[in-house]
N, C-alpha and C positions, 0 to 999 in steps of 0.2 A: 549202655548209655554213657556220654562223657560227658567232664562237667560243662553243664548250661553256663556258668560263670566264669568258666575260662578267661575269658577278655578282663575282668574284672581285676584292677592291679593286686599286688601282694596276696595272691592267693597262697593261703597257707595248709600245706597237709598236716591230720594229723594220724602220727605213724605209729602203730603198736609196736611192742615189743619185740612180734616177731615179722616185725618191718612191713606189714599190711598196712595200707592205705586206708584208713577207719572213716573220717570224712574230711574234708576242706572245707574251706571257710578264710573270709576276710575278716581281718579287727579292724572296725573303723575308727576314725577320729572324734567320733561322734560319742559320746555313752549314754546307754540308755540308763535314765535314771538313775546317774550317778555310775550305775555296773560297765566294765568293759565290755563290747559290743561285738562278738562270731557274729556277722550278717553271712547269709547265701551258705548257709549249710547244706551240705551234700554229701550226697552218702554213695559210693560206687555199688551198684548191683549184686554184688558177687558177697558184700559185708553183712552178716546177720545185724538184726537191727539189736540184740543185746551186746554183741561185742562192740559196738560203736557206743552205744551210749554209755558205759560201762569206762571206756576208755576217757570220754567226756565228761563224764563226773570226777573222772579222776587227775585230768587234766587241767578241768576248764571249770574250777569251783567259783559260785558268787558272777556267772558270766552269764547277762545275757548273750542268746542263741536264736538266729531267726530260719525256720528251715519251713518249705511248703511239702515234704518230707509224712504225709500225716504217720507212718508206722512209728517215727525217732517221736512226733509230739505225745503220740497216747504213750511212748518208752520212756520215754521223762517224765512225765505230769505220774506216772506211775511210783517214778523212782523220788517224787516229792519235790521236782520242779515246778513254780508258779507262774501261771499264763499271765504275762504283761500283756499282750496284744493278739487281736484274731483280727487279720486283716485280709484287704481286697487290692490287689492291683487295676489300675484302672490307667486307659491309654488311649487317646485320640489321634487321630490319622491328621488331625489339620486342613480337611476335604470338608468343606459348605459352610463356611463360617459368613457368608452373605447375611442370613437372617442375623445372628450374634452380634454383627457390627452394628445394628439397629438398637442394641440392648441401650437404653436410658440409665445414665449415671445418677445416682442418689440425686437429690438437688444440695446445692453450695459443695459438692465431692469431686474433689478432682484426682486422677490417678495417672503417676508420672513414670518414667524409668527410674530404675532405680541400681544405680552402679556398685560395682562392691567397694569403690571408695567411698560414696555415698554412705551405704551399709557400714563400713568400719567406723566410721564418723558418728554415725547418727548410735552405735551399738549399745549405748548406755542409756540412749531415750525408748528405741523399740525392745530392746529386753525385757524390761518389766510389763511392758505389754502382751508381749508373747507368754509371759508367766501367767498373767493374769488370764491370757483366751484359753490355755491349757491348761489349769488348775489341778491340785490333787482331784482325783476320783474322776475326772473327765477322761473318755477312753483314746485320745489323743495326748494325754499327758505323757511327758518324759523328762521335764529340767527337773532337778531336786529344787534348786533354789532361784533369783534374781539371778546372782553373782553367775551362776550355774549358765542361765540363759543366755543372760551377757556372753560372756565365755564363748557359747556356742554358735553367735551370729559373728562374732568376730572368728572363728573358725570357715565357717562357711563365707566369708568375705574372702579369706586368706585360700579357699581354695582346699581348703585340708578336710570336707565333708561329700564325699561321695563323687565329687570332680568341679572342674571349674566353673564358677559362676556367672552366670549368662546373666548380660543386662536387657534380656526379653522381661526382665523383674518389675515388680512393678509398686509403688507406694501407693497409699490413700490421703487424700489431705483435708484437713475440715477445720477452716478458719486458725490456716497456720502449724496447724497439728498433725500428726501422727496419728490416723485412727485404723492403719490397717498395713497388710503387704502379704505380698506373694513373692516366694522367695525360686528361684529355678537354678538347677545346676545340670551340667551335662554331664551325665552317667555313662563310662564307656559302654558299649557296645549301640543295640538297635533296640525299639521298641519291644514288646513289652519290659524288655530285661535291662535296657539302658534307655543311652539318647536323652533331649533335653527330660530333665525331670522335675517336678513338681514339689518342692522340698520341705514347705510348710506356705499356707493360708491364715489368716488370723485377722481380726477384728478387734476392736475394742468393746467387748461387752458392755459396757455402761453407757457406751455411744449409744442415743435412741434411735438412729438415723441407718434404715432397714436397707439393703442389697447392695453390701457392700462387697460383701463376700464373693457373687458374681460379679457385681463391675471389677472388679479385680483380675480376677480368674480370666474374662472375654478380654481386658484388656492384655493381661499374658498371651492369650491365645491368639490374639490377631497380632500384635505385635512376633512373634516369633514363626508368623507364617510370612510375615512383611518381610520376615532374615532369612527365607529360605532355610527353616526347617521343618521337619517334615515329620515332625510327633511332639506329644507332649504326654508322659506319663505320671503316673503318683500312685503313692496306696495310704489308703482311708480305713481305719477301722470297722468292724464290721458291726457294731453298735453304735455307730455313729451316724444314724440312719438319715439325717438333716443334710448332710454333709455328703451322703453317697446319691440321694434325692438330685442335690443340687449337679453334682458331675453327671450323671443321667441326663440332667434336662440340656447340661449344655453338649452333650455326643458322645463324652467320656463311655467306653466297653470295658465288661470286666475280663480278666484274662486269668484270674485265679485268686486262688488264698494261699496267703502263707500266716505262720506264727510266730510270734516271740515269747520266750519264756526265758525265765531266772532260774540258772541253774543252782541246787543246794549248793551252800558256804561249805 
């Protein structure tokens, strides 16, 4: 087998000693929880899964590593890496969204495009937001801090998270305010493994004002079949089950798991 993530830019090997190909993987611009971020790990066939991980602790200290790999996860959790995330890929075709356009918007909620100039602008009002919808111990968390989240919407504005940002994006508005967004970038390649992707969702928790979360999502979703294209992906944690509930109801399929974990300092 060869790498599934090939298309994926700056694919990097890494190469032992004796010049074997142990696994590749992307660093993104992204960091999980403060750690630099190996996404799309992969391991060539032919690599015992102890000389790669092996090579990887010794390589890649203090890294998150996201691999759907399950031999490399129980090799690391073994070797005293801790599970950050057990997640779901989840992908919709963009096929029968007739019923969806029907979905009722909260009342006084209105949900608008949201451009990545927009995004850069507004980065200091939705950051704390986004800290606040992902808090410690929530299994969608990843900013360390505000500053941290800030930081990270202005990245993903700039284009430096996972690819360009598509204003299929969408805001939430409630009497002036910021009380939500969907954020979408286009991932190279095709569905499940690229194509427009689903970057983050979020709400304001304190807001009392219930379905936002899908007015959101339906409004991505039809808006970016309006642009002629033709998927929309994301992955959800897998104790996140409100969250996985809700991409179910609206046609979202799963296509697999993968995980992230922190490798030993």
């Amino acid at each position: 087998m060869t790498d599934p993530f090939a298309h994926w830019p700056d694919r990097t090997p890494l190469v032992g000693d004796d010049g074997r190909t142990l696994l590749v993987y992307s660093l993104s611009g992204d960091p999980q929880d403060g750690r630099p971020w190996a996404d799309g790990v992969w391991r060539p066939d032919d690599i015992p899964v102890a000389d790669a991980v092996a090579e990887a602790l010794r390589r890649l200290p203090g890294h998150a590593v996201s691999t759907s790999d399950r031999e490399l996860v129980a090799a690391f959790g073994d070797a005293g890496a801790e599970t950050l995330r057990h997640a779901h890929v989840m992908s919709h075709d963009l096929a029968g969204l007739d019923d969806l356009r029907r979905t009722p918007t909260p009342d006084h909620v209105r949900t608008h495009r949201l451009t990545a100039q927009q995004l850069l602008r507004q980065a200091q009002r939705i950051g704390p937001l986004l800290m606040t919808a992902y808090p410690p111990g929530h299994p969608d968390h990843r900013y360390a801090s505000v500053e941290h989240a800030i930081r990270g919407l202005q990245l993903v504005a700039q284009d430096d998270v996972l690819g360009p940002f598509l204003d299929v994006s969408q805001v939430a508005i409630l009497d002036h305010a910021v009380i939500g967004a969907a954020l979408i970038v286009e991932r190279p390649g095709v569905a499940p493994d690229g194509g427009p992707w689903l970057l983050d969702l979020f709400r304001d928790p304190a807001s009392p004002v219930k379905g936002v979360g899908r007015a959101l999502l339906v409004a991505s979703l039809t808006a970016a079949e309006r642009a002629g294209l033709a998927s929309m992906t994301l992955v959800v944690s897998h104790s996140n089950t409100t969250a996985r509930a809700l991409y179910e109801s609206l046609g979202f399929a799963d296509h697999g798991q993968s995980w992230t974990l922190a490798l030993p300092s």
